[in-house]
N, C-alpha and C positions, 0 to 999 in steps of 0.2 A: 650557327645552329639554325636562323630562320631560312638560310640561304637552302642546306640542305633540304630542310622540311618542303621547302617551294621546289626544290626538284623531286624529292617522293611526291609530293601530291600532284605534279604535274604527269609522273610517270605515271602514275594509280589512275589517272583519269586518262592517260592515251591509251590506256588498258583496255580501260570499260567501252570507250568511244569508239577504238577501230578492231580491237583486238579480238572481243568476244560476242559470237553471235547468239547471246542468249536472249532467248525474249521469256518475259516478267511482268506481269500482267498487273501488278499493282506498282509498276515503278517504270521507269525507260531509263533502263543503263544510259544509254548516248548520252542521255540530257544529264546525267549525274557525272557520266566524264567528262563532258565538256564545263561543266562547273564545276570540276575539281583541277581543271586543268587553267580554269582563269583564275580560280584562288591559290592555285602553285606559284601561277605568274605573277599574281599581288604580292605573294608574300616574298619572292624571290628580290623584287625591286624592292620590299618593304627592308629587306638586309642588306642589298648593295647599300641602300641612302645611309643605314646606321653603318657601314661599316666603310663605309668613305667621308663619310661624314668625320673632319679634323676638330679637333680640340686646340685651340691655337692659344699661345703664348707669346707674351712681350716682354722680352728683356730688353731694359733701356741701362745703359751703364755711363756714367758723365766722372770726369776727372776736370777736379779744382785743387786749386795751390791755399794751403792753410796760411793764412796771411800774418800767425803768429810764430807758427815753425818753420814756413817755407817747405815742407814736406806735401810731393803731389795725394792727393786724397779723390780714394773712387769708393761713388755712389750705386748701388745697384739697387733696383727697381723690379721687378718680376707682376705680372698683370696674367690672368689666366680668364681663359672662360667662365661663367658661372654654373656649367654643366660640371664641374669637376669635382669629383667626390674624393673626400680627405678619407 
């Protein structure tokens, strides 16, 4: 979602900036596409980070011998991030 957004708002602001030569006597298109086109780009990196950003897990698994049955016995372990919503 923010990945998209960061390319609409970077497209909306190379609009304003080379595209159209309107003049506006209480604003300057330029300056408002060129800040829409660094807040596309903020936001664009701001979704690559969440969206590469891994959620890592540890599975640890250990095999012992029951020293009453003689039957091998495995232990499993599971360790997650704390970002991890149940």
């Amino acid at each position: 979602m923010s990945i998209g957004t960061g390319i609409v708002l970077f497209v909306i602001g190379a609009v304003l900036a080379f595209a159209l030569n309107i003049n506006v006597g209480w604003i300057d298109l330029h300056l408002v596409g060129y800040l829409l086109m660094g807040a596309g780009v903020i936001v664009f990196v701001i979704g690559l980070v969440f969206l590469l950003r891994r959620r890592s897990s540890t599975t640890t698994v250990r095999s012992a011998v029951d020293p009453q049955s003689g039957e091998n016995v495995q232990s499993r372990t599971t360790h997650s991030t704390p970002d991890d919503v149940i």
